[in-house]
N, C-alpha and C positions, 0 to 999 in steps of 0.2 A: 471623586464627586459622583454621589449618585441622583439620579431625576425618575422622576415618578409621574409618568404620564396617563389619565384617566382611560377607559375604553370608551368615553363619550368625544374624546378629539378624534376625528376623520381623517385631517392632514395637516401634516409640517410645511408650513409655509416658506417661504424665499428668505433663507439666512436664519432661520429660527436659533441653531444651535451653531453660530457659525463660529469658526474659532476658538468653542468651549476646550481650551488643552487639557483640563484635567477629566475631563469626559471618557471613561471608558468602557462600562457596558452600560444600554441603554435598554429597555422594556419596549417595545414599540405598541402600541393601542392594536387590539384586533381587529376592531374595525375600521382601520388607518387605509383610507383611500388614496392619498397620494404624497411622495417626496417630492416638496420646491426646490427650485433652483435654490444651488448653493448650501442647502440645511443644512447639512454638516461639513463644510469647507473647511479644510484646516484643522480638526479636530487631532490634533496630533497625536492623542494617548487611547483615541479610538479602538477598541481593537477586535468587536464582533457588532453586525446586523442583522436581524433575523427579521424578513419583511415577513407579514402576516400572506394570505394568500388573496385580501380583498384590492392591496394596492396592484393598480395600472400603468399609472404614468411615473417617473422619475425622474429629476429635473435638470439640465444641465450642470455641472458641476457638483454634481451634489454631495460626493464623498471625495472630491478633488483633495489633492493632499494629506490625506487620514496616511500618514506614513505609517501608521501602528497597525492599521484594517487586517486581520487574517482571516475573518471570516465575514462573507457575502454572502447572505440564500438570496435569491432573486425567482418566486417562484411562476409558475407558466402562465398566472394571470397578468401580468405584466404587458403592455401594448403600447408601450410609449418609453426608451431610453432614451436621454439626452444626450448632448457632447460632452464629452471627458466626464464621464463621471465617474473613473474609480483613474484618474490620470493622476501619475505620482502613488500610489498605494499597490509599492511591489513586495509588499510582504504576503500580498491575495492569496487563499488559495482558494484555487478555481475549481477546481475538480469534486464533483459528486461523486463518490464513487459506486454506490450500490444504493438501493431501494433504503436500506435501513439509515444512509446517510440525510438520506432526505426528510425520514419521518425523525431523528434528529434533530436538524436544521425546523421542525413546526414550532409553529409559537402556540397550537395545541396539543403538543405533545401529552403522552399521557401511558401510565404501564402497560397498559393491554396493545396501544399500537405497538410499542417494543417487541412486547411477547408475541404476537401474532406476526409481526415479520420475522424475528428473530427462528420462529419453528417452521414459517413458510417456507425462509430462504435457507435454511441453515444453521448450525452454531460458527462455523466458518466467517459465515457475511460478517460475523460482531468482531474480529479480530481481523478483518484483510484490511490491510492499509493503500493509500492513494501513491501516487510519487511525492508527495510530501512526506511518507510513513503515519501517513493518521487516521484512525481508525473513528468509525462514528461514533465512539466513547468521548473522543477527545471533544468533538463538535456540540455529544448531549451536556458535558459539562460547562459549557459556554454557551450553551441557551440561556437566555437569562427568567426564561418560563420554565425552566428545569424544577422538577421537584423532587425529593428525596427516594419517595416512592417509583422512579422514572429510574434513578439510579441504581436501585437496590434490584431492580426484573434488570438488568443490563447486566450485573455485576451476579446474578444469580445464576443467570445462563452461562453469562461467560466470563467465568473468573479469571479466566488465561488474559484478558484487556485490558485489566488494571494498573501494568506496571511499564505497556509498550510507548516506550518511548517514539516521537513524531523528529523530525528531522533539522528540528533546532531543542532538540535534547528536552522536550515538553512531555510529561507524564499527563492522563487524563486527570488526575487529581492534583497535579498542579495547577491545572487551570481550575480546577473549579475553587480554588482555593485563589485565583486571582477575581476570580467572578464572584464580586462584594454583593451583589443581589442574590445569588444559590445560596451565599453564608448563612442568609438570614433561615435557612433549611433550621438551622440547630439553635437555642435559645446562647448557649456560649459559644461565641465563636472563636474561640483561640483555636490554633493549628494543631494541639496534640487532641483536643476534642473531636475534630472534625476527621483527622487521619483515624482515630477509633473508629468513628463512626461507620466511615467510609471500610474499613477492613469484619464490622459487623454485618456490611452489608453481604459480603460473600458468602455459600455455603459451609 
């Protein structure tokens, strides 16, 4: 199931997407001010949220149950978390690990911030992984603001990322090959398309 949220909605109300099961990457609005209690309760096939950096509050419950949930940005504009809101979603991974995991995790993500952290910090920062084994490759291809061009400066720099496996045996291009909004990157999306793709992207 994919949903397609305008950038003129501000906030997900109390239950909006509650129990959608076949829900699982979602676009969030940029200008998305706030998560209601319960929005995505139950969502069980949940399995990335990338909050933009305008929301504040987030609502009780709000990702209660997403047993799928691995990825959570929650970024520093945030001022209000509620009870249990990631309770039952232990497949989380919690951990930021470095600058470049964060501009990652943007929902404006874009090639020049890659590039410009990637030579600020390092060619290193683009390959060190978390205690989950994941590298901020794995996280840009589950952005679901990810664009090709995002990909191609990440895989340019650092073609050694491509292939590292995270700690339930996940390559960064398998996930983006589960993330049905990046597909839309290529006009064919079948899977030997997209694995070309993906390997034109290196030097």
């Amino acid at each position: 199931m994919q949903v397609t949220i305008p950038d003129t909605v501000t906030r997900i109300e109390h239950g909006a997407f509650r129990r959608c099961d076949s829900l699982r990457f979602i676009p969030l609005p940029r200008n998305l001010v706030s998560i209601g209690q319960s929005a995505f309760l139950a969502c069980k096939s949940l399995e990335a949220v990338f909050l933009p950096p305008t929301v504040t509050p987030i609502g009780d419950w709000a990702f209660y149950g997403c047993e799928s949930l691995r990825f959570l940005y929650v970024p520093a504009s945030i001022q209000y978390i509620g009870n249990n809101v990631v309770e039952g979603c232990n497949r989380l991974s919690t951990t930021v690990s470095n600058n470049l995991s964060k501009v990652c995790y943007s929902t404006f993500v874009n090639p020049q911030m890659i590039q410009e952290c990637i030579h600020t910090h390092g060619i290193e920062r683009a390959t060190e992984v978390d205690d989950q084994k994941m590298m901020a490759l794995h996280i840009l291809c589950t952005n679901p603001h990810v664009t090709g061009d995002c990909i191609r400066a990440y895989l340019q720099l650092a073609p050694g990322a491509a292939n590292q496996q995270d700690s339930e045996g996940m390559t960064p291009f398998q996930y983006l090959c589960r993330n049905d909004i990046a597909r839309t990157l290529l006009d064919d999306r079948s899977f030997s398309s997209l694995m070309i793709w993906w390997y034109h992207c290196m030097p």
